[in-house]
C-alpha positions in Angstrom: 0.0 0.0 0.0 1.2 3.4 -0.8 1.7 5.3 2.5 0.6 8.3 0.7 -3.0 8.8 -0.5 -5.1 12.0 -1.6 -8.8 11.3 -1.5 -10.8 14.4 -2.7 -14.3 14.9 -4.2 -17.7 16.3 -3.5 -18.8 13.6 -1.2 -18.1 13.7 2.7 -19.6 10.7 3.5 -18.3 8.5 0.9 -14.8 10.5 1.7 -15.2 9.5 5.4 -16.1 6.0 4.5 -13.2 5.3 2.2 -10.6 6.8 5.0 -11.7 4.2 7.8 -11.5 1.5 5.4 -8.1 2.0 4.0 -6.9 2.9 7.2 -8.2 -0.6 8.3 -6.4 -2.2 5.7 -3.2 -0.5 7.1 -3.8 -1.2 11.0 -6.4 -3.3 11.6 -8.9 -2.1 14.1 -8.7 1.8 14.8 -7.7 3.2 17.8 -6.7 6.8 19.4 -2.8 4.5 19.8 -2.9 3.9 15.9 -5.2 6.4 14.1 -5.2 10.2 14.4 -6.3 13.2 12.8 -5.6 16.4 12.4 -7.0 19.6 10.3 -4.6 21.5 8.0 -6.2 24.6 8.5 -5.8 24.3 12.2 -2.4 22.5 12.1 1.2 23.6 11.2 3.0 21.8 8.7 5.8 21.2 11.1 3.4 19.3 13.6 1.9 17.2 11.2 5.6 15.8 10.4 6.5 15.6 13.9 3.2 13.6 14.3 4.1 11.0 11.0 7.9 10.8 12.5 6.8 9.8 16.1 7.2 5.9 16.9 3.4 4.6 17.0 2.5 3.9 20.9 1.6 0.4 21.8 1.0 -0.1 18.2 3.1 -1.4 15.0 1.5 1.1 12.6 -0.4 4.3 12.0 -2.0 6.4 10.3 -2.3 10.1 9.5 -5.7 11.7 8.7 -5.1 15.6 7.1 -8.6 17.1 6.8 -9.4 19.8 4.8 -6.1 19.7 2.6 -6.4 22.9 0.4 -2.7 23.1 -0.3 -3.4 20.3 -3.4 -6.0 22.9 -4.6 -6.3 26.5 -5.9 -8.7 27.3 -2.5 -7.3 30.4 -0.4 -6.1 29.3 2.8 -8.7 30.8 5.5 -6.9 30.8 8.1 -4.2 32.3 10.8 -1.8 29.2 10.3 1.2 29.8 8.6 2.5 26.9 6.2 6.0 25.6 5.2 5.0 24.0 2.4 8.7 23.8 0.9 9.5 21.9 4.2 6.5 19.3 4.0 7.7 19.0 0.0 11.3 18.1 1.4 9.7 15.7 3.5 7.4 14.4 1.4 9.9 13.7 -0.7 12.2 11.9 1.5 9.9 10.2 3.6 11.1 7.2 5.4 9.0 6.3 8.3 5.9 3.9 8.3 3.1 6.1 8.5 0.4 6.4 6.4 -0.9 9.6 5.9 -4.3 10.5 4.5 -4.7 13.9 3.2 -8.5 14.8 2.7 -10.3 17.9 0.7 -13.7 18.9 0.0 -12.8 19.7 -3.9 -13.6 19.0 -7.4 -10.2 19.7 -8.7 -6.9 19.4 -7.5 -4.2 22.8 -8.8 -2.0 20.1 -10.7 0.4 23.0 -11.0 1.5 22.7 -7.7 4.5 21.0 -7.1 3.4 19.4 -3.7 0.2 18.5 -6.3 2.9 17.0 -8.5 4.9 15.1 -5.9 2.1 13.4 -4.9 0.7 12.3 -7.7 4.0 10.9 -8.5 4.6 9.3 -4.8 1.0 8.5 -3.8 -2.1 7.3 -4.7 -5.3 10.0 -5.5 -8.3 8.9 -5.2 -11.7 11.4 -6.8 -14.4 11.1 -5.0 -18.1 12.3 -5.7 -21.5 11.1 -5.6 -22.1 7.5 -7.3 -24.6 7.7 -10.5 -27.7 5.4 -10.8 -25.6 2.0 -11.7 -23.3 2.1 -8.7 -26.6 3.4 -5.8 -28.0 0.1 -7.9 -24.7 -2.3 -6.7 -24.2 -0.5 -3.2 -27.9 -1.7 -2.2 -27.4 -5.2 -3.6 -24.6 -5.5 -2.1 -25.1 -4.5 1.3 -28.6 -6.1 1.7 -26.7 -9.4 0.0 -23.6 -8.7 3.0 -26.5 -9.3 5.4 -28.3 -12.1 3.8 -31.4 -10.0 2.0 -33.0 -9.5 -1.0 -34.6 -6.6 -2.8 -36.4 -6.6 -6.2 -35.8 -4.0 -8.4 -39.5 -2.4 -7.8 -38.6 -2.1 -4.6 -34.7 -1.1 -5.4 -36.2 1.8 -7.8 -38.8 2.5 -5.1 -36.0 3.4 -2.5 -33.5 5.6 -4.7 -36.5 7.6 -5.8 -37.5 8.6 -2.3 -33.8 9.4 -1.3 -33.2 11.2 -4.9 -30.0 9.1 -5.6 -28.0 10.6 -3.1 -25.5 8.1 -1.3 -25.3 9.9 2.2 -29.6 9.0 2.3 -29.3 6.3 0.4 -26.5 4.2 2.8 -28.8 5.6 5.6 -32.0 4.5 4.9 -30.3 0.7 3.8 -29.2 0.9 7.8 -32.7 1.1 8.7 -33.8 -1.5 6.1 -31.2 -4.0 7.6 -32.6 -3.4 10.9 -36.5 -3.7 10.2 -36.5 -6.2 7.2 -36.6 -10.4 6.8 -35.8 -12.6 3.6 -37.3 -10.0 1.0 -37.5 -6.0 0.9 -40.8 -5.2 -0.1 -42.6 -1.9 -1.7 -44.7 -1.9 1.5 -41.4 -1.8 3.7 -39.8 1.0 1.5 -43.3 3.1 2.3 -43.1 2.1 5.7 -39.6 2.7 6.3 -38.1 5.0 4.3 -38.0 9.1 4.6 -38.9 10.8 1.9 -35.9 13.7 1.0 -36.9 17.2 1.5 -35.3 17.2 -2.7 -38.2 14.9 -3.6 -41.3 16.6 -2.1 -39.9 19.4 -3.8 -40.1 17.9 -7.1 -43.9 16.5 -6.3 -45.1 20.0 -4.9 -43.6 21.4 -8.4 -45.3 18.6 -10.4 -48.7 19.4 -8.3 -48.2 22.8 -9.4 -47.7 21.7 -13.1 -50.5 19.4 -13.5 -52.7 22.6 -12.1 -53.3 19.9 -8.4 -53.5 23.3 -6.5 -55.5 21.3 -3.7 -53.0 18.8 -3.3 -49.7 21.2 -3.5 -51.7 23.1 -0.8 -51.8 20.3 1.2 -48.2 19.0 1.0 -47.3 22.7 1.2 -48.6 22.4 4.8 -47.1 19.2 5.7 -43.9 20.5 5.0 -44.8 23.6 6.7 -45.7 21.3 9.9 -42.3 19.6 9.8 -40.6 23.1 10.7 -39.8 23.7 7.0 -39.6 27.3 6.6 -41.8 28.8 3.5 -39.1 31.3 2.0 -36.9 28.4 2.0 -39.0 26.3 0.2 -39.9 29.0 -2.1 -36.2 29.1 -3.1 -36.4 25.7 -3.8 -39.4 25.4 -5.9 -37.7 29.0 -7.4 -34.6 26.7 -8.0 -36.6 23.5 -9.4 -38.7 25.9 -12.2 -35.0 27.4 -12.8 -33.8 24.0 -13.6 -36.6 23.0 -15.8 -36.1 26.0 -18.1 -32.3 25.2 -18.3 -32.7 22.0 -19.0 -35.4 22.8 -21.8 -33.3 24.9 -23.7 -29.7 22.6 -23.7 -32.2 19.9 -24.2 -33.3 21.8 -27.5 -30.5 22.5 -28.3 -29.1 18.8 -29.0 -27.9 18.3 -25.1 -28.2 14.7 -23.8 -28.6 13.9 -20.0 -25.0 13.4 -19.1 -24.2 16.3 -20.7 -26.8 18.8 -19.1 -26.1 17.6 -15.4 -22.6 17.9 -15.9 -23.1 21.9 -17.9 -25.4 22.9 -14.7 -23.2 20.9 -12.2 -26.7 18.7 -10.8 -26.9 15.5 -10.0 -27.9 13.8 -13.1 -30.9 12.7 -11.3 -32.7 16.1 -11.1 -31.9 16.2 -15.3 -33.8 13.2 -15.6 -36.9 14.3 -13.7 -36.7 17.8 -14.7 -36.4 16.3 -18.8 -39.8 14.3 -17.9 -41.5 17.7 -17.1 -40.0 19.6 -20.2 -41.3 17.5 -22.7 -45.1 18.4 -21.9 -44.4 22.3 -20.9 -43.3 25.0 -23.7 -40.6 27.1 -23.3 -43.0 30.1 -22.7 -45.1 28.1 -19.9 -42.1 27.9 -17.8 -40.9 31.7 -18.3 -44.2 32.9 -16.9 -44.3 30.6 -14.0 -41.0 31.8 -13.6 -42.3 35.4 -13.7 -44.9 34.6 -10.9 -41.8 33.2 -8.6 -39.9 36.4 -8.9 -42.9 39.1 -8.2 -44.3 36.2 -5.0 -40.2 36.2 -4.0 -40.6 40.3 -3.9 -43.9 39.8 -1.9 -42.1 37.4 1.2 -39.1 39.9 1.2 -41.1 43.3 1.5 -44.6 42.3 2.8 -45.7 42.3 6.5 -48.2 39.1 5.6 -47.8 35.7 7.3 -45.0 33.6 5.2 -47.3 30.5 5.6 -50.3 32.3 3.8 -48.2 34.0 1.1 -46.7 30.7 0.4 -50.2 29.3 -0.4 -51.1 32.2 -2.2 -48.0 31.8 -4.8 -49.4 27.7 -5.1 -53.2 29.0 -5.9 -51.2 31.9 -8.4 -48.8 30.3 -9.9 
C-alpha cells in the first residue's frame, strides 16, 4: 500500500467511508494509539511531520488523517496558520518512516500546477471522489442487503432511490434502517413504511402538483412540509430553483444536449436532469418563463410584505 494517499471529491460521507477502510487495511482495528487526525487549517505543517515521524505507541502502525487539505487545490487558505510547504515537500519527498498519511479535501479539482500537487501524484495514490450515478446506488444496495443475507427486487430497489433522490449519504442511511427492520425479502410496503422521503423529492412533487394545475393537493403538501418546521421562504427558493432548472434543462435539451451532458453543464446531479427532462417535454418554453415570472414578483412579496410567510406561500401555489 502506498503510504501516501489524496482522496478528494464532492462527497463527505463516501470520503469519510473510504478513509476508515483503507486505514483498516493499514492497521487493523482503529484506535486513538494507531489512528489520528488532524485539520490543515488548524495545524502547522511542522506538527503534522512531527506527528508521522513519532514511533506509533503500543501499536506497530499508523495512520495520519489531514482534513481539509487545500494546499493540493487553488482554494485560499482561511486561516491564521502559517505553512512551510517547501518543508512538507522536502519531507514528502524523502519520507522514510511507516506512517500512512491521508490527506482529505472537499474539492472538485486538484491545482496540478502545484509542485506538492505534483509530488504526490507521482509518490502516492489519488483517489476522486463524488457522488455514485444510478448504476453504482444500484450495486451499493445489492450489495449490502446481499452482505447481510437480504434480497430486494428491483420495484422495490427503484422504489427506494427515488424517495432518497440518488443521493449516497440518504441512500447508505436508509439501507441501515432497512437492515434493521426487514426479513428474507425487501418489499414496496417496507420501502413506504420505512423509508424518509428527502426534502429534494417533495420538492419535485409540490412542483409537479403545481404543473399538473393539483393546486388542492400542492396546498396540502405545502402544509405538511410547513408542519415539519420547513420554513416557507426556503422552500420558495427551492421550488424557485426546481422551475429554474426545468427552463435550463429545456433549452440545452433543445438545443441537442443529452442527459450526461446537461447535469454535468449545470453541475446537478444527473438525477434532477432526468426528472426535470420528464416535465419539459409536456411544458413549452413560454409556460415555464411565466411561472417563472410569478416566482420572482411572490419572492418580492415574502421579502417586503408584513403578511404571514405561511399564507403568502399558499397564495404563490393557488397563483402560480
Amino acid at each position: 500500500m502506498e503510504l501516501l494517499q489524496l482522496l478528494y471529491g464532492t462527497n463527505i460521507i463516501r470520503i469519510e467511508d473510504k478513509i476508515k477502510s483503507i486505514a483498516k487495511e493499514y492497521v487493523g482495528a482503529l484506535d486513538d494509539f494507531n489512528y489520528t487526525t488532524l485539520n490543515f487549517k488548524e495545524t502547522p505543517v511542522e506538527q503534522i511531520i512531527e506527528e508521522a515521524q513519532t514511533l506509533p505507541f503500543l501499536a506497530d502502525r499508523k495512520v495520519i488523517v489531514v482534513e481539509e487539505a487545500i494546499l493540493f487545490t487553488a482554494q485560499k487558505s482561511g486561516t491564521s496558520v502559517t505553512h512551510n510547504i517547501d518543508l512538507l515537500i522536502d519531507y514528502l519527498k524523502n519520507k522514510s518512516d511507516d506512517t500512512l498519511i491521508i490527506f482529505t479535501v472537499l474539492s472538485e479539482k486538484l491545482d496540478k500546477r502545484k509542485k506538492v500537487t505534483k509530488l504526490i501524484t507521482e509518490r502516492g495514490t489519488l483517489i476522486e471522489i463524488n457522488e455514485m450515478n444510478e448504476s453504482e446506488l444500484t450495486n451499493y444496495v445489492r450489495s449490502v442487503f446481499d452482505q447481510n443475507g437480504l434480497e430486494i427486487p428491483t420495484e422495490a430497489l427503484n422504489m427506494l432511490l427515488e424517495k432518497t433522490s440518488y443521493k449516497y449519504e440518504a441512500v447508505h442511511n436508509e439501507v441501515t434502517k432497512l437492515v434493521l427492520y426487514a426479513e428474507g425479502n425487501i418489499t414496496t410496503e417496507d420501502i413506504e413504511e420505512v423509508v424518509s422521503v428527502s426534502l429534494e423529492q417533495n420538492v419535485f412533487l409540490l412542483t409537479d402538483f403545481i404543473l399538473k394545475n393539483e393546486k388542492q393537493k400542492a396546498v396540502r403538501l405545502a402544509r405538511e412540509l410547513i408542519l415539519q418546521k420547513e420554513e416557507p421562504m426556503k422552500l420558495l427558493h427551492l421550488v424557485i430553483g426546481q422551475f429554474r432548472l426545468l427552463y435550463q434543462v429545456k433549452i440545452l435539451n433543445g438545443e441537442g444536449y443529452q442527459e450526461d451532458n446537461i447535469a454535468r453543464a449545470l453541475k446537478v446531479h444527473p438525477y434532477r436532469v432526468k426528472l426535470a427532462l420528464r416535465h419539459t417535454r409536456k411544458y413549452p418554453l413560454d409556460s415555464l418563463l411565466k411561472k417563472m415570472i410569478v416566482c420572482r414578483d411572490i419572492d418580492y412579496k415574502f421579502k417586503s410584505s408584513y403578511l404571514d410567510r405561511n399564507a403568502l406561500f399558499e397564495l404563490f401555489i393557488l397563483e402560480i
